[in-house]
Backbone as a printed PyTorch tensor [residue, N CA C, xyz], in Angstrom:
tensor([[[ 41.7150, 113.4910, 111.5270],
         [ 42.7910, 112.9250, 110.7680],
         [ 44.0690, 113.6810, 111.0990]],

        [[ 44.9010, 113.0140, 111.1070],
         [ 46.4090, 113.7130, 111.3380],
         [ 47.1880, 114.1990, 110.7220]],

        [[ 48.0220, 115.4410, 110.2460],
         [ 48.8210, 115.9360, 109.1820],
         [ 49.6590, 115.9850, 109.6380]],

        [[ 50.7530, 115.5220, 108.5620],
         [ 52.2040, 115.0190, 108.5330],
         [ 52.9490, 116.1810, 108.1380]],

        [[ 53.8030, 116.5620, 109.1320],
         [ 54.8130, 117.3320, 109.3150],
         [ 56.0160, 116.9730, 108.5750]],

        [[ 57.4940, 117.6380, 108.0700],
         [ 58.5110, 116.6630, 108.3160],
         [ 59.3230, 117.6900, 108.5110]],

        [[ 59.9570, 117.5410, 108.9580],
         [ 61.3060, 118.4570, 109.5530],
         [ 62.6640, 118.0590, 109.4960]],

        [[ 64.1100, 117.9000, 109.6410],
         [ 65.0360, 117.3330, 109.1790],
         [ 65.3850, 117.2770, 110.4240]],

        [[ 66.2030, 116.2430, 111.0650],
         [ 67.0930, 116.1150, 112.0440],
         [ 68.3890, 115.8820, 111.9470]],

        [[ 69.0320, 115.9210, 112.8680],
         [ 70.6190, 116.0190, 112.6300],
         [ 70.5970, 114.7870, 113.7420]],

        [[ 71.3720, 113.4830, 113.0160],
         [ 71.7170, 112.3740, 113.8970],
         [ 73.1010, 112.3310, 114.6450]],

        [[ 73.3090, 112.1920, 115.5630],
         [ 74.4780, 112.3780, 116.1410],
         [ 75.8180, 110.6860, 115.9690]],

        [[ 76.4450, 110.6640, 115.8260],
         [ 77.7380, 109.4520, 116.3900],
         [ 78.4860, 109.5310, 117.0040]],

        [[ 78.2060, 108.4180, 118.0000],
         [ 79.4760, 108.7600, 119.6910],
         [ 81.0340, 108.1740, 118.3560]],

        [[ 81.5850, 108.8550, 118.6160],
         [ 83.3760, 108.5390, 118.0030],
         [ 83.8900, 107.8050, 119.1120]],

        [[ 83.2920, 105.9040, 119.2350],
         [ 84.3780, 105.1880, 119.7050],
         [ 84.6830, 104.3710, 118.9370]],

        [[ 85.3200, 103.3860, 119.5990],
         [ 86.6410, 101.9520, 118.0620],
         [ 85.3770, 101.1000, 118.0970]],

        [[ 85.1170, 101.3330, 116.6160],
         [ 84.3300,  99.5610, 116.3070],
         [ 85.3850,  98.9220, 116.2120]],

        [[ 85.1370,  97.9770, 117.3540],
         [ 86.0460,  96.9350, 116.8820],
         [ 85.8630,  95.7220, 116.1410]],

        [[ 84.5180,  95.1500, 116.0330],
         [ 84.0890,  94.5920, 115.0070],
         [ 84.0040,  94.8760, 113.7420]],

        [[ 84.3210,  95.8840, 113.2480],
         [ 84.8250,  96.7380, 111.8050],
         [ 86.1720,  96.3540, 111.9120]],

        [[ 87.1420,  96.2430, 113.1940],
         [ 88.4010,  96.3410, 112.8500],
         [ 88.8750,  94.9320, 112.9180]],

        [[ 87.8720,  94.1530, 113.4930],
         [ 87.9420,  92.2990, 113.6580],
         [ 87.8940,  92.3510, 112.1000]],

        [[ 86.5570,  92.6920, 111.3730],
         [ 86.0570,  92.3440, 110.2360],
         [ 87.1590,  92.5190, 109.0390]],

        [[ 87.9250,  94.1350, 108.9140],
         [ 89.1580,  93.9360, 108.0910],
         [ 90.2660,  93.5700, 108.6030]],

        [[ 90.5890,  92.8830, 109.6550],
         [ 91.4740,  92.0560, 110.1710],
         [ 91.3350,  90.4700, 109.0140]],

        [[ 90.3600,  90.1440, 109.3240],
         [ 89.6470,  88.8760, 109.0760],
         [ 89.7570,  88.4060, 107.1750]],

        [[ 89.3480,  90.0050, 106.8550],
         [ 89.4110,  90.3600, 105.4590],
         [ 91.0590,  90.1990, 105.2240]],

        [[ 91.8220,  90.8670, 105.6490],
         [ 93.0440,  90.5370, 104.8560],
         [ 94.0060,  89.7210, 104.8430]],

        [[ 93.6700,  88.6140, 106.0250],
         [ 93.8190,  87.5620, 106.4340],
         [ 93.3630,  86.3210, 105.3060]],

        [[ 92.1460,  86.8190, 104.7670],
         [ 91.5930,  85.5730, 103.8450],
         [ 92.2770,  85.7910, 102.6490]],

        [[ 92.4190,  87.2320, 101.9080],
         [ 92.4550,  87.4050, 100.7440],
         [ 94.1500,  87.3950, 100.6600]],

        [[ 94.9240,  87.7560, 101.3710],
         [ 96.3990,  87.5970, 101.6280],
         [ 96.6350,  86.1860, 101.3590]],

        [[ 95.8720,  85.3710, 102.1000],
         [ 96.5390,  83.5990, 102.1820],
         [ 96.3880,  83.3660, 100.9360]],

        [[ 94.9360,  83.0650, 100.4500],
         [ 94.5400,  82.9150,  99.2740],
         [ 95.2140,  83.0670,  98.1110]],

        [[ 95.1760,  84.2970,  98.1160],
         [ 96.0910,  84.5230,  96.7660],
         [ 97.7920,  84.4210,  97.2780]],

        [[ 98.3260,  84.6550,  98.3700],
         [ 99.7940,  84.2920,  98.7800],
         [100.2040,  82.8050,  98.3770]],

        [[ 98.9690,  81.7010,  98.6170],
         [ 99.3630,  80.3890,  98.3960],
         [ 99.5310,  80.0360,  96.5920]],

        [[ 98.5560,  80.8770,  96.1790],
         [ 98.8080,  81.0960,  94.3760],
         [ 99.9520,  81.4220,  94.2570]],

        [[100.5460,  82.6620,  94.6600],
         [101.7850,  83.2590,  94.3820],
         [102.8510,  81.9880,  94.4410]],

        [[102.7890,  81.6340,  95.8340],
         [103.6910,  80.3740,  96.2130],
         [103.6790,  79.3460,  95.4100]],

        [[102.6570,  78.7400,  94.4350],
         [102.4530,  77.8070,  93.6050],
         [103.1330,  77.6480,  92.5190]],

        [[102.8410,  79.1700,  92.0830],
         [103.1510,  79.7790,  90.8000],
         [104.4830,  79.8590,  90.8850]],

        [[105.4310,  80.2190,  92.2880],
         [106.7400,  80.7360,  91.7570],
         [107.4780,  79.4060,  92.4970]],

        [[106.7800,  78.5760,  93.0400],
         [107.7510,  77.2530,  93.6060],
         [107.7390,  76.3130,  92.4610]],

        [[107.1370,  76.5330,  91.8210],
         [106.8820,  75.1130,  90.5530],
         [107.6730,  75.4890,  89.7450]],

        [[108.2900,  76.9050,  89.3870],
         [109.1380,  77.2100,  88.5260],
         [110.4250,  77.0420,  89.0730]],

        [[110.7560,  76.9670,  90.2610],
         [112.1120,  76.5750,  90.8330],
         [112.6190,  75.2510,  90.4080]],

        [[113.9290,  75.1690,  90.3840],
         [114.4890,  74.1630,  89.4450],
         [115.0110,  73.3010,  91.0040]],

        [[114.5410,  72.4380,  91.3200],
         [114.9680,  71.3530,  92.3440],
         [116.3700,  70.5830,  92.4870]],

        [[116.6000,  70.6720,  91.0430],
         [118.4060,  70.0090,  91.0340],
         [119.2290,  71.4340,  90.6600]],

        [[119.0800,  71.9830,  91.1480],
         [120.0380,  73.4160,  90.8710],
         [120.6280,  73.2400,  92.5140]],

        [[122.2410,  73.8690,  92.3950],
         [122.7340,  74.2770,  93.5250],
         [121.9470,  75.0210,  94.5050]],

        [[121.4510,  76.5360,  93.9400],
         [120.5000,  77.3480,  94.6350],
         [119.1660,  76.7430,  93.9550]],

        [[118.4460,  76.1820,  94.3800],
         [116.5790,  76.4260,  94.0000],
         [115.9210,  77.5260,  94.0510]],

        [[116.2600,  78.0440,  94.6850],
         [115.0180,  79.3950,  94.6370],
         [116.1690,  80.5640,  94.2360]],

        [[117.0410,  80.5700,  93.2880],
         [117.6870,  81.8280,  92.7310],
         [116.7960,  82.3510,  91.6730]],

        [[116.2650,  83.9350,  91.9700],
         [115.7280,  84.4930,  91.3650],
         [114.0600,  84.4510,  91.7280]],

        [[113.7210,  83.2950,  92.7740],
         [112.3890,  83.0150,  92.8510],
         [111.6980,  84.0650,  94.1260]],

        [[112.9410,  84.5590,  94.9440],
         [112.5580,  85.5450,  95.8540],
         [112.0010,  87.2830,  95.4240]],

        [[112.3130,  87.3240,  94.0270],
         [112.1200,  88.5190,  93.5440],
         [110.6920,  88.3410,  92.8680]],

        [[110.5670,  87.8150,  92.0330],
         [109.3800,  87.3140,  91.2450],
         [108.2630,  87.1650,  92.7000]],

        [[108.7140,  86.1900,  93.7200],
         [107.3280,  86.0380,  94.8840],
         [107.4410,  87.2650,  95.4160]],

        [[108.3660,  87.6960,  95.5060],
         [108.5360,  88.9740,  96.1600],
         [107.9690,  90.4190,  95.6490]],

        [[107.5390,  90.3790,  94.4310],
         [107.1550,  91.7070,  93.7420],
         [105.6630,  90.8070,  93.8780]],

        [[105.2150,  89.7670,  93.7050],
         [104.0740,  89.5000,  94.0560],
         [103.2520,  89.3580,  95.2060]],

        [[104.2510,  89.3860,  96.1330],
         [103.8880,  90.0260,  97.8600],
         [103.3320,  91.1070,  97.9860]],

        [[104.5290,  92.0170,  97.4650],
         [103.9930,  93.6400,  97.5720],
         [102.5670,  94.0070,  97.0050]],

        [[102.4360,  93.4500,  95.8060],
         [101.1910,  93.9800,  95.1560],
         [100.4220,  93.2560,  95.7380]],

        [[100.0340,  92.1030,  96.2270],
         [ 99.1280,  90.9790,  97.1490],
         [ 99.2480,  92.3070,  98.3880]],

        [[100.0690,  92.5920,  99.2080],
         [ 99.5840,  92.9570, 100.5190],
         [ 99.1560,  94.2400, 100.1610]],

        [[ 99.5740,  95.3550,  99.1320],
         [ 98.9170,  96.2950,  98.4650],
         [ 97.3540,  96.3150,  98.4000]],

        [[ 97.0560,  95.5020,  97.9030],
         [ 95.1510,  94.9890,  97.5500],
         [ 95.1250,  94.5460,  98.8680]],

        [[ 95.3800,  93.7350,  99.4640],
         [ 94.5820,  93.3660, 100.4580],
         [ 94.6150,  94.0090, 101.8060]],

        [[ 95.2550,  94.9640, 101.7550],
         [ 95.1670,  95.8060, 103.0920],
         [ 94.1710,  97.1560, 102.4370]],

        [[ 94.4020,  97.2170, 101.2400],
         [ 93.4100,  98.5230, 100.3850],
         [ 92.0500,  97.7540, 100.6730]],

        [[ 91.6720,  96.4870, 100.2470],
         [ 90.3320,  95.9750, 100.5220],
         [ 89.5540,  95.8720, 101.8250]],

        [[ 90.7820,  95.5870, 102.5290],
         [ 90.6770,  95.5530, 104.0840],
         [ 90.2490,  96.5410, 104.7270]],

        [[ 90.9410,  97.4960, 104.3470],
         [ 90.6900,  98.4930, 104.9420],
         [ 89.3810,  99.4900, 104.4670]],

        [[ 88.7970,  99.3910, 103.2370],
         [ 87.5090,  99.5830, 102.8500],
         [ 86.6170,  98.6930, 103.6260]],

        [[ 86.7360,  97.8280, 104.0510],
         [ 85.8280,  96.9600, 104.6230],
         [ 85.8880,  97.5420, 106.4460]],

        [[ 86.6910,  97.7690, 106.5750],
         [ 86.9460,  97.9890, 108.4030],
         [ 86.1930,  99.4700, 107.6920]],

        [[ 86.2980, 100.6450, 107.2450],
         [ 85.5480, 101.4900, 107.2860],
         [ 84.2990, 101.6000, 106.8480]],

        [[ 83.8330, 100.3140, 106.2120],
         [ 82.2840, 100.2360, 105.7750],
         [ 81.3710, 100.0370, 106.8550]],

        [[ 82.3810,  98.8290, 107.4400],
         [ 81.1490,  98.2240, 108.7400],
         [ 81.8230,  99.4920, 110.3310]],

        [[ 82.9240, 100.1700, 109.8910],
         [ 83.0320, 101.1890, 110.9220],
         [ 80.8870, 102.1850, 110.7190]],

        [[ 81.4960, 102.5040, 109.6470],
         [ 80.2000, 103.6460, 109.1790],
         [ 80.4730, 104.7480, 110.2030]],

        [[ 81.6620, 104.8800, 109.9130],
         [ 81.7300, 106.2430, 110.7620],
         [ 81.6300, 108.0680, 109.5830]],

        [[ 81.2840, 109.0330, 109.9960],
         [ 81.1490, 110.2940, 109.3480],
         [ 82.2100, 110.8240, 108.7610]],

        [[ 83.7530, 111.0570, 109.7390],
         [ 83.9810, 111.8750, 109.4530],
         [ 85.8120, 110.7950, 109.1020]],

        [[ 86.4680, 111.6060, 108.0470],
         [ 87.6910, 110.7870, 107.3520],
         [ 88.4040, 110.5330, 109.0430]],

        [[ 89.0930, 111.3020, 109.5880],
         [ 90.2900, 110.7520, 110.8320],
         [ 89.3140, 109.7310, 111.5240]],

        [[ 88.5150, 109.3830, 111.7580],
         [ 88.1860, 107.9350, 112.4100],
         [ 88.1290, 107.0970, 111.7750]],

        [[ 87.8210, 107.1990, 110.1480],
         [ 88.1730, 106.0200, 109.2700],
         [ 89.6210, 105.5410, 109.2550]],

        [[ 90.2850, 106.9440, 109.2350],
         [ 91.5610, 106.3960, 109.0650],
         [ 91.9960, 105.7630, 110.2360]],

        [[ 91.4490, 106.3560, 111.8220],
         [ 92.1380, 105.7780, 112.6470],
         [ 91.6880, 104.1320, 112.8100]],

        [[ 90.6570, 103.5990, 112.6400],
         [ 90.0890, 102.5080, 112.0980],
         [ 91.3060, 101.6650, 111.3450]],

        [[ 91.2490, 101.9770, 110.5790],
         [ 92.1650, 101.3640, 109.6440],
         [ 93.5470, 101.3450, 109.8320]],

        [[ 94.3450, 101.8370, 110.6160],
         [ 95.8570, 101.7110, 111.0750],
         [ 95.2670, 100.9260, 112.4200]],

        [[ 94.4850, 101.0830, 113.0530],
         [ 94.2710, 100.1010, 114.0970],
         [ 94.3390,  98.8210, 113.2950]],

        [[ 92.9980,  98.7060, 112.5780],
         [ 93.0690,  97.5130, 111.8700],
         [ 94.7200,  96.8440, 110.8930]],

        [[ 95.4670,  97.6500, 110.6160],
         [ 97.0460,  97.1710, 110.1020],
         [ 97.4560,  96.8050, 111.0570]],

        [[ 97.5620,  97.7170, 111.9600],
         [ 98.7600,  97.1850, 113.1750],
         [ 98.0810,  96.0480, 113.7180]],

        [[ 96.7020,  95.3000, 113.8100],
         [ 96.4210,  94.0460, 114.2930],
         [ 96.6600,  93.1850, 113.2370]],

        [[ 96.8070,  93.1660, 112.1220],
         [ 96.9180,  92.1030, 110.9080],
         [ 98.4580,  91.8180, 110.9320]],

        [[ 99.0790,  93.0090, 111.1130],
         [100.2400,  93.3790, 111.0670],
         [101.1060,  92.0850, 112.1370]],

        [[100.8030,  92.3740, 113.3450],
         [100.9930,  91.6090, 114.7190],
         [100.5670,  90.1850, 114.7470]],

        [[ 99.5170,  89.8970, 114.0080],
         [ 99.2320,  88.5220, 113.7490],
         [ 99.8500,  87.7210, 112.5520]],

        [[100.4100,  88.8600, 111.5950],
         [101.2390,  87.9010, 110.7790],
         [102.3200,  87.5100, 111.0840]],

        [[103.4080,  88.5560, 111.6690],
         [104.1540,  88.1940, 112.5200],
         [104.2030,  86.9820, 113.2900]],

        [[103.2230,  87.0390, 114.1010],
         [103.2210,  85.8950, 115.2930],
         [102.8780,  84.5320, 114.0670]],

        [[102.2780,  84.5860, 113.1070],
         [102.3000,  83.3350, 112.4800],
         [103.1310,  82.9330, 111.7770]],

        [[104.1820,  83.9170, 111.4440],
         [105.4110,  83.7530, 111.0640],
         [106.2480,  83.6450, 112.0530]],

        [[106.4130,  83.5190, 113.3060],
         [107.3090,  82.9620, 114.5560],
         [106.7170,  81.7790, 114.5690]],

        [[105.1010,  81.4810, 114.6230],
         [104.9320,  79.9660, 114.8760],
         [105.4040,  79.1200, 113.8100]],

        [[105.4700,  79.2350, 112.1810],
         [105.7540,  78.5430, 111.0640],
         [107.0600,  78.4650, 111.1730]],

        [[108.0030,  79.3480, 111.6780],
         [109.4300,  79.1330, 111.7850],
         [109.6530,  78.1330, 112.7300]],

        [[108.7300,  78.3890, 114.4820],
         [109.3630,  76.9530, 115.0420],
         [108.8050,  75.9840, 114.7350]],

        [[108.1660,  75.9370, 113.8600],
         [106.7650,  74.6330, 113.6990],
         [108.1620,  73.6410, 112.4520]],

        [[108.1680,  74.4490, 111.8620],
         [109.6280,  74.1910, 110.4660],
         [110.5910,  73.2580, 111.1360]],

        [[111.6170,  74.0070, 112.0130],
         [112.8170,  73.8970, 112.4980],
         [112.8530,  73.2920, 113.4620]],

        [[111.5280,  73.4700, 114.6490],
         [111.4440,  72.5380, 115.8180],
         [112.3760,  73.3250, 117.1390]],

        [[112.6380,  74.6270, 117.1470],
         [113.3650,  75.4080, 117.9640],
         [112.5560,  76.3530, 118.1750]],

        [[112.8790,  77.4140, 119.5420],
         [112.0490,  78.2200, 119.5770],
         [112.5280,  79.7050, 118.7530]],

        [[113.7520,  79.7420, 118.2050],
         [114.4670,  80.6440, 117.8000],
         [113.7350,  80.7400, 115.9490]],

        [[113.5380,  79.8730, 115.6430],
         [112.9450,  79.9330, 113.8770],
         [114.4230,  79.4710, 113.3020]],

        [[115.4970,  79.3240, 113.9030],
         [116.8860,  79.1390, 113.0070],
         [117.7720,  78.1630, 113.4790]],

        [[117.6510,  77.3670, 112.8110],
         [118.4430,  75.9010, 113.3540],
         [119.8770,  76.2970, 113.7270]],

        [[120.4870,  75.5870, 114.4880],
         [121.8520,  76.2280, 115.0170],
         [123.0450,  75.5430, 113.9900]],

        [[124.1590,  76.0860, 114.4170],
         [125.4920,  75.5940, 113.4480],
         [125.5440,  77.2590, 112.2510]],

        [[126.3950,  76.4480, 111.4910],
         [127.0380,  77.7160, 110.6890],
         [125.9120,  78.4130, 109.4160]],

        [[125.5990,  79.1810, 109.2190],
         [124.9640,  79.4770, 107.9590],
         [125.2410,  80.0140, 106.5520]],

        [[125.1110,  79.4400, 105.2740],
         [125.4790,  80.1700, 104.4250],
         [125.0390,  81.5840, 104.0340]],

        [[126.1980,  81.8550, 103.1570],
         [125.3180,  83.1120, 102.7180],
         [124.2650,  83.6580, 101.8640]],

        [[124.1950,  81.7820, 101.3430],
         [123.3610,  82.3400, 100.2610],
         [121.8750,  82.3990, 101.0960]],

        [[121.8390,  81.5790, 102.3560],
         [120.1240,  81.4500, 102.9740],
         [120.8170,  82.8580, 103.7080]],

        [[121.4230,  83.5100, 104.1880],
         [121.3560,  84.6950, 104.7440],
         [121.0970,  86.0860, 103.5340]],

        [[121.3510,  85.6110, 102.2940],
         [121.2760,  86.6630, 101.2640],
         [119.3520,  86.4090, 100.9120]],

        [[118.7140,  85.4620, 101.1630],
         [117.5690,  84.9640, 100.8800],
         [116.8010,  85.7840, 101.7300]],

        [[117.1580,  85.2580, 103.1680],
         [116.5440,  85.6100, 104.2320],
         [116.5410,  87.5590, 104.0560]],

        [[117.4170,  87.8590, 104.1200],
         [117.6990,  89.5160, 103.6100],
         [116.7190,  90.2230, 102.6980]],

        [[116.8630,  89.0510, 101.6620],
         [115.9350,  89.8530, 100.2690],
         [114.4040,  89.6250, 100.6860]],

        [[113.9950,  88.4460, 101.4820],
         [112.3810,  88.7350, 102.1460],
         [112.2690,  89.7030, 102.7830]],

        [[113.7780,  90.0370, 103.9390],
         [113.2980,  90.7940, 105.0760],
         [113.1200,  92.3960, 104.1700]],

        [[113.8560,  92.9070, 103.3500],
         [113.5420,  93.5390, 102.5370],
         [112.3140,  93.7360, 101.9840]],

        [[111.6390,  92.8240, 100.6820],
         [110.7050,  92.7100, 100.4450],
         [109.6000,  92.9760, 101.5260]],

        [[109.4010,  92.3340, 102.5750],
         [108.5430,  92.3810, 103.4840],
         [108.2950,  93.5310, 104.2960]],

        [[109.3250,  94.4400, 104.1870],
         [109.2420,  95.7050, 104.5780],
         [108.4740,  96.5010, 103.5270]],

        [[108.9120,  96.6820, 102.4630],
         [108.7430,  97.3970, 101.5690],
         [107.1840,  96.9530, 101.2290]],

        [[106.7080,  95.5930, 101.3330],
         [104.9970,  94.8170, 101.3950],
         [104.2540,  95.7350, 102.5300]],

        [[105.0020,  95.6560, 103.7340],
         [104.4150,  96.3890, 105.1750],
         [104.0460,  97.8050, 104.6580]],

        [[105.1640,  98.5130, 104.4670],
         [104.9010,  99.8110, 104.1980],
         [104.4900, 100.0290, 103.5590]],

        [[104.0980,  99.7700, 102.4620],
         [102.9600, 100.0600, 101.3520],
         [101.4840,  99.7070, 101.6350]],

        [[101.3850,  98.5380, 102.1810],
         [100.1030,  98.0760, 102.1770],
         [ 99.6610,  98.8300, 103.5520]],

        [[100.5630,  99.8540, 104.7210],
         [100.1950, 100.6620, 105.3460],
         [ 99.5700, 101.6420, 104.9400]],

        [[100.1470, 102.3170, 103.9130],
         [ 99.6850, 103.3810, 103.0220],
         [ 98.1230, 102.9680, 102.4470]],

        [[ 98.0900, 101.6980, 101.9380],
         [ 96.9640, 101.3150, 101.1520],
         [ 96.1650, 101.4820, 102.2100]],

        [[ 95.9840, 100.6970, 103.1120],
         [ 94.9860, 100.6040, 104.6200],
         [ 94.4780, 101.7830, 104.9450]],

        [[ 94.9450, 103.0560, 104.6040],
         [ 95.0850, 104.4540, 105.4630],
         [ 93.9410, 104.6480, 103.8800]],

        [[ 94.7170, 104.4060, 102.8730],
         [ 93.8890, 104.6660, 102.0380],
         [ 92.3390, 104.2790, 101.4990]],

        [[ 92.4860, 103.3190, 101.6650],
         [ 91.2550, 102.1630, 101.7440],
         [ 90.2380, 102.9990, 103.1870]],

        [[ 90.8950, 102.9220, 104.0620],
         [ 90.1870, 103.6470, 104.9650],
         [ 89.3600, 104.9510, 104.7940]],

        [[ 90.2420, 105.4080, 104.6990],
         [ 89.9840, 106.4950, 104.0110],
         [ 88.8110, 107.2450, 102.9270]],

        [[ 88.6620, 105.9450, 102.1900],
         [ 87.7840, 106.4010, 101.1830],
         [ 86.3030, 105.3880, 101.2570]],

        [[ 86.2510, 105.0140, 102.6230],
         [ 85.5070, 104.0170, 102.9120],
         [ 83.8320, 104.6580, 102.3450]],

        [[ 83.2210, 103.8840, 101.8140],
         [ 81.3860, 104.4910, 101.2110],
         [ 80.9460, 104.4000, 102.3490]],

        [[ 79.6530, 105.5300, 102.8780],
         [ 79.2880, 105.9590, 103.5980],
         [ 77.6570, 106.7660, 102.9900]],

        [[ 77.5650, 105.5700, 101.9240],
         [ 76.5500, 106.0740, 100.7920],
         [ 75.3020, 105.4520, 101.6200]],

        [[ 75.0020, 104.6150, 102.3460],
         [ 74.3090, 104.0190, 103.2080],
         [ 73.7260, 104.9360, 104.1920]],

        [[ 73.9780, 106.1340, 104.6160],
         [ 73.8690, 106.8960, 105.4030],
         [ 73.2340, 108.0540, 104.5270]],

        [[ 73.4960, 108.4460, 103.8060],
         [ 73.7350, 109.6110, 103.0030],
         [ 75.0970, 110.4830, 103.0730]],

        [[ 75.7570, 110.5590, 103.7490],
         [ 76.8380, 111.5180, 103.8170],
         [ 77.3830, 111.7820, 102.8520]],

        [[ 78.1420, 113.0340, 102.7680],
         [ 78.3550, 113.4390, 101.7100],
         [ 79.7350, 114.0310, 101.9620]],

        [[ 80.5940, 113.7830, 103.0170],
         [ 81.8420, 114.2910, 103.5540],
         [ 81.8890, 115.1200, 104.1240]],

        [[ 81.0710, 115.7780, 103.8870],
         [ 81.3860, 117.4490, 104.7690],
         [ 80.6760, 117.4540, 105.7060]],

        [[ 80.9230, 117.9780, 106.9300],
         [ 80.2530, 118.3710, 107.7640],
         [ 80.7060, 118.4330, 109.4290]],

        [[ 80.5250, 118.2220, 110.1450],
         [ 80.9000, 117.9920, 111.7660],
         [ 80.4480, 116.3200, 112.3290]],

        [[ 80.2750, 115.5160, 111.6670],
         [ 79.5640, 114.5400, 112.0350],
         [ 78.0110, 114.2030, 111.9590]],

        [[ 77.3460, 114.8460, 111.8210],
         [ 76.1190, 114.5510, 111.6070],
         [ 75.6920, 114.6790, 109.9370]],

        [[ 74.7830, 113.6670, 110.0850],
         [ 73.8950, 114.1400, 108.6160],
         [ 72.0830, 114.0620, 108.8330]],

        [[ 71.9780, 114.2330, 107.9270],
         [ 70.5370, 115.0640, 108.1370],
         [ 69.2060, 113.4270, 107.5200]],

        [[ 68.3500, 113.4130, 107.9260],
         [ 67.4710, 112.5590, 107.7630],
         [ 65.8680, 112.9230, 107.7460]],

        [[ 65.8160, 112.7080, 106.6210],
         [ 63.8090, 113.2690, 107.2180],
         [ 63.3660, 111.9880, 107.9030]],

        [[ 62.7000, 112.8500, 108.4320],
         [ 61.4690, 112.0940, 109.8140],
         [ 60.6390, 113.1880, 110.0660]],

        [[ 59.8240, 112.4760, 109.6590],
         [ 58.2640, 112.3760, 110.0340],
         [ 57.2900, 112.7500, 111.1680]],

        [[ 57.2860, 113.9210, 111.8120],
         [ 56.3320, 114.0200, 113.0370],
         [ 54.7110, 113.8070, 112.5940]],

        [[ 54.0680, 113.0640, 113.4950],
         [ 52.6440, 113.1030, 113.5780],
         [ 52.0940, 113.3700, 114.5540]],

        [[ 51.3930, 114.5030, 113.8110],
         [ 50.6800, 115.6430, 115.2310],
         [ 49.5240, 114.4890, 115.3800]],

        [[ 48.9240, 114.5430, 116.8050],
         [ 47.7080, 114.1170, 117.0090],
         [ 46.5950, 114.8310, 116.7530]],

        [[ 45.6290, 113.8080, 116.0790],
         [ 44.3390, 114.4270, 115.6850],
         [ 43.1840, 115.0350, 116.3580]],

        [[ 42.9490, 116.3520, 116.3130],
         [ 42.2710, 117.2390, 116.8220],
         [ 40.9100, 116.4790, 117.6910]]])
């Protein structure tokens, strides 16, 4: 009969880019951004008054404080998710995970905001030509604003989210050089 040994091993992880962790919270803040962005949009276009000189006076602040906190959560969720399915050991690859994963969400919103502008206007510029007022240049301002201030925060969140990604699946426990420890089982052969 055979007696069971056990001894602890130390598992090793090569430190390269999942990029399917970083597809996955790409993907993630992509869904939960629209989703609730098109609520936001619901919520604060229905309150705009249609026979007013300006329509959307005052409606850029209200969608606009609801941007920030929308891209807040969803780059924080996102980015828990790019470091779950990362399952990496040690915090700087979560984090680097996760600013990878911003700067691709980041780049794709963008670009879908160049396509919705010429898709709108029918130019390749996003801005119909002739003179502009100031009040769509004071509009345009207070997004580009807002949208900064959405970016940079929900950067922070991502780093953070990353950051604190569970790694309870493994056992880890934060500390260490990368490895964690696992029992296994040797079986001696029987005499």
């Amino acid at each position: 009969m055979a007696d069971l040994d056990y001894r602890t091993e130390a598992a090793t992880y090569p430190y390269r880019t999942r990029w399917g962790a970083i597809w996955g919270g790409v993907f993630s803040f992509f869904a939960i951004w629209s989703v609730f962005g098109m609520l936001g949009e619901a919520i604060f276009a229905s309150a705009a008054s249609p026979n007013a000189a300006h329509p959307v006076t005052g409606m850029p602040y209200g969608e606009g404080a609801w941007m920030i906190i929308l891209t807040i959560i969803a780059f924080f969720v996102a980015g828990r998710i790019t470091s779950h399915l990362a399952n990496l050991p040690d915090r700087t690859s979560r984090i680097m995970h996760g600013i990878t994963m911003f700067g691709l969400s980041t780049v794709g919103f963008i670009l879908l905001i160049i396509l919705g502008g010429m898709a709108l206007t029918g130019t390749t510029t996003g801005i119909p030509a002739g003179p502009h007022s100031p009040y769509v240049l004071t509009v345009f301002a207070d997004l580009g604003w807002i949208g900064f201030i959405a970016l940079f925060l929900g950067w922070l969140a991502a780093i953070g989210g990353a950051a604190h990604g569970a790694l309870q699946a493994i056992g880890y426990s934060g500390t260490g050089t990368g490895t964690t420890n696992a029992n296994v089982r040797d079986i001696r052969p029987a005499a």
